[in-house]
C-alpha positions as CSV (number, residue, x, y, z in Angstrom):
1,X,-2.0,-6.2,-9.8
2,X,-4.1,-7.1,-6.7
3,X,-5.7,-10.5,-6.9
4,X,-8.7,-11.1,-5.7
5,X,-10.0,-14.3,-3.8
6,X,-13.0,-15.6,-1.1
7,X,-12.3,-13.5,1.9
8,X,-12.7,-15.0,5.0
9,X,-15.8,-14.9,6.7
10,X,-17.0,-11.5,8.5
11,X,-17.6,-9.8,11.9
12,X,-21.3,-8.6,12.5
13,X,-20.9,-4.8,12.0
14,X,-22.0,-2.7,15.2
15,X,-25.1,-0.4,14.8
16,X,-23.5,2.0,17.4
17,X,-21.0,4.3,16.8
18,X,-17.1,2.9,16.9
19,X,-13.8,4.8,18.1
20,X,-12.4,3.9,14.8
21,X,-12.9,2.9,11.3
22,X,-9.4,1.2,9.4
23,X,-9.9,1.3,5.8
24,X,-7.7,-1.3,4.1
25,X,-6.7,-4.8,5.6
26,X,-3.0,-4.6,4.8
27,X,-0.1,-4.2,7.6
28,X,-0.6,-0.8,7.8
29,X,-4.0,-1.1,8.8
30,X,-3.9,-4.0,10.9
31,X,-1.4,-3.1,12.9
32,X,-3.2,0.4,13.3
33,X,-6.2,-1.5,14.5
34,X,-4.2,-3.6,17.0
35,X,-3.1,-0.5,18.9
36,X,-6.5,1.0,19.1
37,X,-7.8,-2.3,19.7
38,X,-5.4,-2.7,23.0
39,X,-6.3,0.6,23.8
40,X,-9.3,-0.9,24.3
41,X,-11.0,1.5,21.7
42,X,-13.9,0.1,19.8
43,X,-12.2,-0.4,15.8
44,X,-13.6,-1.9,12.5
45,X,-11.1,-2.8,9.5
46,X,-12.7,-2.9,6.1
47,X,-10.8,-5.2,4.0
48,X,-11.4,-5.5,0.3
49,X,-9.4,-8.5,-0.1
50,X,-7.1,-7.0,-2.6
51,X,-3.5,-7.0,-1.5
52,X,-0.4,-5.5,-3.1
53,X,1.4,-7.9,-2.8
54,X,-0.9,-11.0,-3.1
55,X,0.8,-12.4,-6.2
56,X,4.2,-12.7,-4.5
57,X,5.3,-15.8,-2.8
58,X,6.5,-14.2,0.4
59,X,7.3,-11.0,2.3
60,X,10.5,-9.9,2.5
61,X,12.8,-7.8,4.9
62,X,10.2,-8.1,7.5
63,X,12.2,-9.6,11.0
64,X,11.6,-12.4,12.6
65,X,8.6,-13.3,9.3
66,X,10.8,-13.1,6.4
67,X,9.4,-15.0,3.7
68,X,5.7,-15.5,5.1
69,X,3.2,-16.1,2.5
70,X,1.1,-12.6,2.3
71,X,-2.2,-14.6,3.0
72,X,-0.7,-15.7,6.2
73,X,0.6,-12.2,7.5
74,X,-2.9,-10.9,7.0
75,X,-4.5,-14.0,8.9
76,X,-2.4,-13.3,11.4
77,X,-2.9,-9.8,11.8
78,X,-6.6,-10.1,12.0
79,X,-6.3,-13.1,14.6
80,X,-4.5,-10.6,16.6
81,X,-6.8,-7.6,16.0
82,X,-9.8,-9.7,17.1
83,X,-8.2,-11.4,19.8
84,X,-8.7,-7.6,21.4
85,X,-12.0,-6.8,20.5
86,X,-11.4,-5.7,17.5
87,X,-13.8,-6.2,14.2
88,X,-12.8,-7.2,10.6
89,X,-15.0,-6.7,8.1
90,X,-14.6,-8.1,4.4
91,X,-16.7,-5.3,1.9
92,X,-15.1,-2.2,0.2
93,X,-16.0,1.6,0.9
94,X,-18.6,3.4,-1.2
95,X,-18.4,6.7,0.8
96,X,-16.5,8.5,3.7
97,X,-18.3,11.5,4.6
98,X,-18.0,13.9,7.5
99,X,-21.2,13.6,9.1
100,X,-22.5,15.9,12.1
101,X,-20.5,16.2,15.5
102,X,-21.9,14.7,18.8
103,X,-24.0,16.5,20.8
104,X,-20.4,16.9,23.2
105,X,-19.1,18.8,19.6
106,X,-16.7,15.5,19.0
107,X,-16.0,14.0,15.3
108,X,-17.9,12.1,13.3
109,X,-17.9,10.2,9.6
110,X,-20.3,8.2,7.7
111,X,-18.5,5.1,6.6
112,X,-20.9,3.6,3.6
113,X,-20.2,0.1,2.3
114,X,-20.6,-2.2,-0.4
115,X,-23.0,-4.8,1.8
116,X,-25.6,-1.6,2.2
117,X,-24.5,-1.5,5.6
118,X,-23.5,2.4,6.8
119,X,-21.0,3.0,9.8
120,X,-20.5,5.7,12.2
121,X,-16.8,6.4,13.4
122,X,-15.6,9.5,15.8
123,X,-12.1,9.1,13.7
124,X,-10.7,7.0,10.3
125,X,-7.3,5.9,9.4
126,X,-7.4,5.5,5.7
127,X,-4.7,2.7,5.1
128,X,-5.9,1.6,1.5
129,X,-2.5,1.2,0.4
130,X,-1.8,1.2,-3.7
131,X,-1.9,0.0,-7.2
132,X,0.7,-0.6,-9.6
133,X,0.0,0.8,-13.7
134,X,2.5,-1.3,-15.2
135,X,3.7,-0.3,-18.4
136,X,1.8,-1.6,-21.8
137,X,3.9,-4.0,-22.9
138,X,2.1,-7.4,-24.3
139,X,3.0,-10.3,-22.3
140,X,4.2,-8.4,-18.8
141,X,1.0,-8.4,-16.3
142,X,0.5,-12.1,-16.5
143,X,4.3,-12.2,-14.9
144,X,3.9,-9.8,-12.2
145,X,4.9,-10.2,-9.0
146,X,7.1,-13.5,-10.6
147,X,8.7,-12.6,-13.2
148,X,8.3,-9.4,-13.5
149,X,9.2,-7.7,-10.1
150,X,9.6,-3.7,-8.9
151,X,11.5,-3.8,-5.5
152,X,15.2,-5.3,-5.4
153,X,14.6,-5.5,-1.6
154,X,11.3,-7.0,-1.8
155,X,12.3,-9.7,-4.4
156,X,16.1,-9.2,-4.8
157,X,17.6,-12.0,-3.4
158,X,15.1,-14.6,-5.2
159,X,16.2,-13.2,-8.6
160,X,20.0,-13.3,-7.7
161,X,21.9,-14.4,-10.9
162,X,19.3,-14.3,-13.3
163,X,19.5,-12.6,-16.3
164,X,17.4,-9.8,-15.5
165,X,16.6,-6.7,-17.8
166,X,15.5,-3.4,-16.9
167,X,12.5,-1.8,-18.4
168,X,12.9,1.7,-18.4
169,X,10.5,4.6,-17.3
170,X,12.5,7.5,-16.9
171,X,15.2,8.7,-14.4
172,X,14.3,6.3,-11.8
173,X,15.2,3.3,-14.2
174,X,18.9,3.8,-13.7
175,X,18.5,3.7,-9.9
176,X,16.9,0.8,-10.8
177,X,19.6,-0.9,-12.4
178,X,22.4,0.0,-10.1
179,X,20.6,-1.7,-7.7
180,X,19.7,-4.7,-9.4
181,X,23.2,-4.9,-10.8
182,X,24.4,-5.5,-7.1
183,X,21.9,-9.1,-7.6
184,X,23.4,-10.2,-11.3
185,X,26.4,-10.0,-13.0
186,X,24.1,-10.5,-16.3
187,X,21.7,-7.4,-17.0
188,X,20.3,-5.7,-19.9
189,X,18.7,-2.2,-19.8
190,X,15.9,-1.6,-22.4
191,X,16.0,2.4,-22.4
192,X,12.3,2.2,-24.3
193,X,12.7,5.6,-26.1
194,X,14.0,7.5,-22.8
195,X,16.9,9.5,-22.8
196,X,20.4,8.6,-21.8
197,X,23.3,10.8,-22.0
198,X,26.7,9.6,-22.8
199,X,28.0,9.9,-19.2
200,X,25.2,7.8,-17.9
201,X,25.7,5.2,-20.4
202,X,29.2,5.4,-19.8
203,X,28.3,4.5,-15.8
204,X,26.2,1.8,-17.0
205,X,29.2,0.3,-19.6
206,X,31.4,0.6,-16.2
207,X,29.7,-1.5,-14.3
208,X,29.2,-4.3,-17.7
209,X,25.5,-3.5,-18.2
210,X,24.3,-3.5,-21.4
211,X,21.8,-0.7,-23.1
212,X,19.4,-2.0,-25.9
213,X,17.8,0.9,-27.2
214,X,15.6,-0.6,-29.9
215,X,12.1,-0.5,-28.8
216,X,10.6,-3.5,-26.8
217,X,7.6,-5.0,-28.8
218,X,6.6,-7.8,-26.2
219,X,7.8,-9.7,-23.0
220,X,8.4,-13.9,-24.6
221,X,6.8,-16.3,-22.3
222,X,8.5,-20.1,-22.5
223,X,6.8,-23.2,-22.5
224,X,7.2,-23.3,-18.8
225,X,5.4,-20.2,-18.4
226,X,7.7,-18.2,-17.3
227,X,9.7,-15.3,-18.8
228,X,12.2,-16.4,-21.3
229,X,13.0,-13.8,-23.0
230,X,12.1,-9.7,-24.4
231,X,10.9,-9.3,-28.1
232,X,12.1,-6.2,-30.2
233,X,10.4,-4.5,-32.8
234,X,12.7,-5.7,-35.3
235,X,12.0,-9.4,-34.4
236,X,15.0,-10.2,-32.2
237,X,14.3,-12.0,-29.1
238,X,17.4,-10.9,-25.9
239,X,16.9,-13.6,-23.2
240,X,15.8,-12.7,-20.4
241,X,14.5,-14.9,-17.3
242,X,13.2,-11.5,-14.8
243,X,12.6,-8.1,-15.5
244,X,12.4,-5.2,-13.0
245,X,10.4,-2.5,-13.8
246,X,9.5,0.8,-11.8
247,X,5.9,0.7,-11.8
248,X,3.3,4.2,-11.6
249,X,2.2,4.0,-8.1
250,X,-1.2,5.4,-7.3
251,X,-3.0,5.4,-3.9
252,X,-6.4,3.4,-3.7
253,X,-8.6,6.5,-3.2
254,X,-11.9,4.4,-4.3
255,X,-15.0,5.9,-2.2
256,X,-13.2,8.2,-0.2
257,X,-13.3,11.3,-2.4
258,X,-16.1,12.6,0.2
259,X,-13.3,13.1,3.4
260,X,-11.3,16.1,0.7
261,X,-8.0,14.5,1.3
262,X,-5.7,16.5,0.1
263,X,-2.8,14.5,-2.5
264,X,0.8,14.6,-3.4
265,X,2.3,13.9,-6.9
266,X,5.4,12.2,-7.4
267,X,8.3,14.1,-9.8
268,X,8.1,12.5,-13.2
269,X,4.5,11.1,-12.7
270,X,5.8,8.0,-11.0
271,X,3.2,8.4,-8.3
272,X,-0.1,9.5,-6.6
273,X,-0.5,9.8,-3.2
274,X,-2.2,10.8,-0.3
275,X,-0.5,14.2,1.9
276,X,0.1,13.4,5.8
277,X,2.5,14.6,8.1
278,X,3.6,13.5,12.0
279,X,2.3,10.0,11.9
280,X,0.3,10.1,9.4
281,X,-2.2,13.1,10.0
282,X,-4.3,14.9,7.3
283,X,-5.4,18.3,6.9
284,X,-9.0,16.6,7.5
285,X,-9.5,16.6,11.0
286,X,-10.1,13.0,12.6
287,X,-8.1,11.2,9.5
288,X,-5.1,9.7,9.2
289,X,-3.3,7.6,6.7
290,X,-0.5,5.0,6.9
291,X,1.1,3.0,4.7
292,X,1.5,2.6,0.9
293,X,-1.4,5.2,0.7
294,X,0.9,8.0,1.8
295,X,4.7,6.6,1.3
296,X,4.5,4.6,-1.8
297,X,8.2,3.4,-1.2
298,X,7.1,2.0,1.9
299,X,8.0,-1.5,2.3
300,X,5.4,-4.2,4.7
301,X,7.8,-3.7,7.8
302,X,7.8,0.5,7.2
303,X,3.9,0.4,6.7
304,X,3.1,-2.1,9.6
305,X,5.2,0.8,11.6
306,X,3.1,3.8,10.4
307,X,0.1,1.9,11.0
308,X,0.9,1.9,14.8
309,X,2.1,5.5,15.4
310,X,-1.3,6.6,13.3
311,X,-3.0,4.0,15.8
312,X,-1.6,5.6,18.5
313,X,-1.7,9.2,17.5
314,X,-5.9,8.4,16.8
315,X,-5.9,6.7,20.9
316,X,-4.1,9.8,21.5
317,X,-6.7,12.5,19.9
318,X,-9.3,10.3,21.4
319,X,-8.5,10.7,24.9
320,X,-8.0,14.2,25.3
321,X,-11.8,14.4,23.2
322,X,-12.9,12.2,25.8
323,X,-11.7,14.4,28.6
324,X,-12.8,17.4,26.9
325,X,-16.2,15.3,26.9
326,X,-16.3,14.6,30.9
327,X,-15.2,18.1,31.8
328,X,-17.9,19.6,30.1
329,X,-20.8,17.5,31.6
330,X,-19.3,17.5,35.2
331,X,-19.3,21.9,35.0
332,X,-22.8,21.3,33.2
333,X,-24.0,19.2,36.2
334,X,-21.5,21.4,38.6
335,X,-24.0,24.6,36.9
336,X,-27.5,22.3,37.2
337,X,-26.7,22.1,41.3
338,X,-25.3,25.8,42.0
């Protein structure tokens, strides 16, 4: 679950109105807010401090930064957003509202925040990213992101050889384990009341994983405090040192029921998310989203690359309305002098 710490300190928030507002401080924001920001387009990122992936050590599968500490990604991303002019503010969104166009007929949204303060942007790229609804099983949030991972890419490698059992969700639990089987020779899927057929199990016996279908009663934390082991409900203890669950992913859609972003649902309620299409536009016109808000599979390298093609697409949009802009006052002034 995101963790929450002292954010850095703030950017003083323009009273005029910005090219762009990023909501969410994560890759795909950032980086969103570095290409507007070296398109020398006036951005603000609101950053509420709460990271996916702040409880894991280090980011993974991301070139030439594998294994940087999350906190240390995102300092550098905003070193490099303000290094262009950009602005990075740390409150969270109360509202996102269309507001009323320019007088030129261009975009614009009410951005209202926690602080009080109110911003006015001609576009938004909604990059909130997600949260993760673990199953209720006593004794697995304390573990997460440690013990207890989702992503065999994300985590894979650091769990190699472990015994490692599978909590199952549904269908996409035996994904699950054919991938984590690749990492350990020694796993144990806990079918908690879902269905398996006997071909399935029989896939699973081929490749020596084993399928405990009494029901899980609680996760066993060791004197170490870390995982030791999965509790059943009729008192037996299998030892376990990870598992890997497949967690219900849900956008972060807090304060921005106002823009009418339209949502997508995952098959078997795995997920929530917002709709978008070629890089990352809406049906709302002058929002975007990247990132985990609209691919929930999307891993930090993936996001960080839909933040910039939504940060481009927005320059993009923003130049032609500019040019729409000038054209109109010059056959305006062109009229004034015939």
């Amino acid at each position: 679950m995101p963790a929450k710490s002292d954010p850095p300190a703030s950017d003083a928030l323009p009273d005029d109105t910005v090219d762009a507002v990023v909501i969410g401080g994560g890759t795909a924001g950032l980086n969103g807010a570095l290409m507007l920001a070296r398109s020398r387009r006036s951005v603000v990122v609101i950053d509420s401090g709460t990271p996916r992936n702040a409880p894991a050590e280090g980011v993974h599968g991301l070139l030439g930064l594998e294994g940087v500490a999350p906190a240390r990604l995102y300092e550098r991303g905003r070193e490099e957003v303000r290094r262009y002019g950009g602005l990075v503010a740390f409150d969270e969104v109360t509202s996102a509202l269309p507001a009323e166009p320019s007088a030129d007929g261009d975009l614009r949204f009410t951005i209202g925040l926690a602080s009080s303060r109110t911003l006015t942007a001609r576009r938004v790229l909604v990059a909130t990213g997600l949260r993760d609804v673990l199953p209720d099983i006593p004794g697995l949030a304390e573990h997460w992101g440690h013990g207890v991972v989702h992503c065999p890419y994300c985590h894979g490698w650091e769990v190699r050889d472990e015994p490692i059992g599978i909590l199952a969700v549904g269908p996409a639990s035996l994904h699950h384990a054919l991938l984590f089987r690749q990492l350990t020779d020694d796993l144990v899927y806990f079918t908690r009341g879902t269905d398996l057929d006997a071909e399935t199990r029989a896939r699973l016996a081929a490749r020596n994983v084993r399928v405990v279908d009494t029901p899980v009663a609680a996760v066993v934390t060791a004197a170490d405090g870390k995982i030791s082991g999965v509790r059943l409900t009729d008192g037996k203890v299998v030892a376990r040192r990870v598992l890997a669950v497949a967690t219900t992913m849900l956008a972060r859609t807090e304060g921005l029921d106002g823009l009418g972003l339209p949502m997508t649902d995952l098959p078997n309620g795995m997920g929530r998310s917002f709709a978008s299409g070629l890089a990352g536009a809406t049906d709302v016109p002058g929002v975007w989203v990247a990132g985990n808000a609209t691919d929930l599979t999307a891993q930090v390298g993936a996001s960080a690359a839909a933040g910039a093609l939504a940060g481009a697409r927005i320059n993009a949009d923003l130049a032609v309305a500019d040019t729409d802009a000038a054209l109109a006052a010059a056959e305006k002034e062109s009229a004034v002098h015939a």
